[in-house]
N, C-alpha and C positions, 0 to 999 in steps of 0.2 A: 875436413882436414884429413890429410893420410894417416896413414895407423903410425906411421913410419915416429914422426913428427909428436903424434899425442904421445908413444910410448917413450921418445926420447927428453922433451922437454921437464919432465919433472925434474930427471937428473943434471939438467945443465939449467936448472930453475935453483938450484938448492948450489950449484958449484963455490957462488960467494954472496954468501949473508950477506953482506954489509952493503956490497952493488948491484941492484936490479936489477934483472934482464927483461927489456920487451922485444916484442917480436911481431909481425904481421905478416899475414898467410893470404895471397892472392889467391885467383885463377888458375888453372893450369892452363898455359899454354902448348896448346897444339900445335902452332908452327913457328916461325921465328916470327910471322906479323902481326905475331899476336904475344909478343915479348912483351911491347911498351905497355900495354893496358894491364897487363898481370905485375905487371910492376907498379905502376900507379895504385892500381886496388893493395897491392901490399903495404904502398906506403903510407894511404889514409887507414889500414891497419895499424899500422904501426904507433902511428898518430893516434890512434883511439887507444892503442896499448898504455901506452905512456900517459894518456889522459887518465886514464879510468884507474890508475893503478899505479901513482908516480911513483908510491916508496916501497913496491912489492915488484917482483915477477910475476910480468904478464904475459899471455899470448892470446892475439886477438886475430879471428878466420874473418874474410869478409863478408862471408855467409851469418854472421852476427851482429853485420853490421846495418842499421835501422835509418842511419844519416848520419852528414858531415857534422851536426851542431858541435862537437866539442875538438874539432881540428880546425 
C-alpha cells in the first residue's frame, strides 16, 4: 500500500464516528489495460473491508487478501 494512503487514512478514518469508512486498495496499474483488473482487485477489497469490520473503519490492500470466502 503507498505511504501516501497509510499516512492519510487514519485522518479520514476518525472524520465521522458514527459512519464507517471502508476502502479497498488494488494493483497499480501501469497502463490503462490494466485499469479493469486493478479495479476489480479493489473491489473484492473493499468487499473484504466492509466484511471484516462492518461497524468500524476499515482499509483493506489486496496483498492481505487470502481468498474470496467472505465476499
Amino acid at each position: 500500500m503507498s505511504e501516501a494512503l497509510t499516512g492519510v487514512w487514519p485522518l479520514l478514518a476518525v472524520g465521522e464516528p458514527g459512519d464507517p469508512l471502508h476502502a479497498g486498495v488494488g494493483s497499480p496499474a501501469p497502463a490503462p489495460a490494466d485499469l479493469n483488473g486493478a479495479l476489480s482487485e479493489a473491489r473484492y477489497a473493499l468487499c473484504s473491508a466492509r466484511a471484516t469490520a462492518p461497524h468500524a473503519s476499515h482499509l483493506t490492500d489486496t496483498s492481505a487478501l487470502t481468498g474470496l470466502e467472505r465476499c
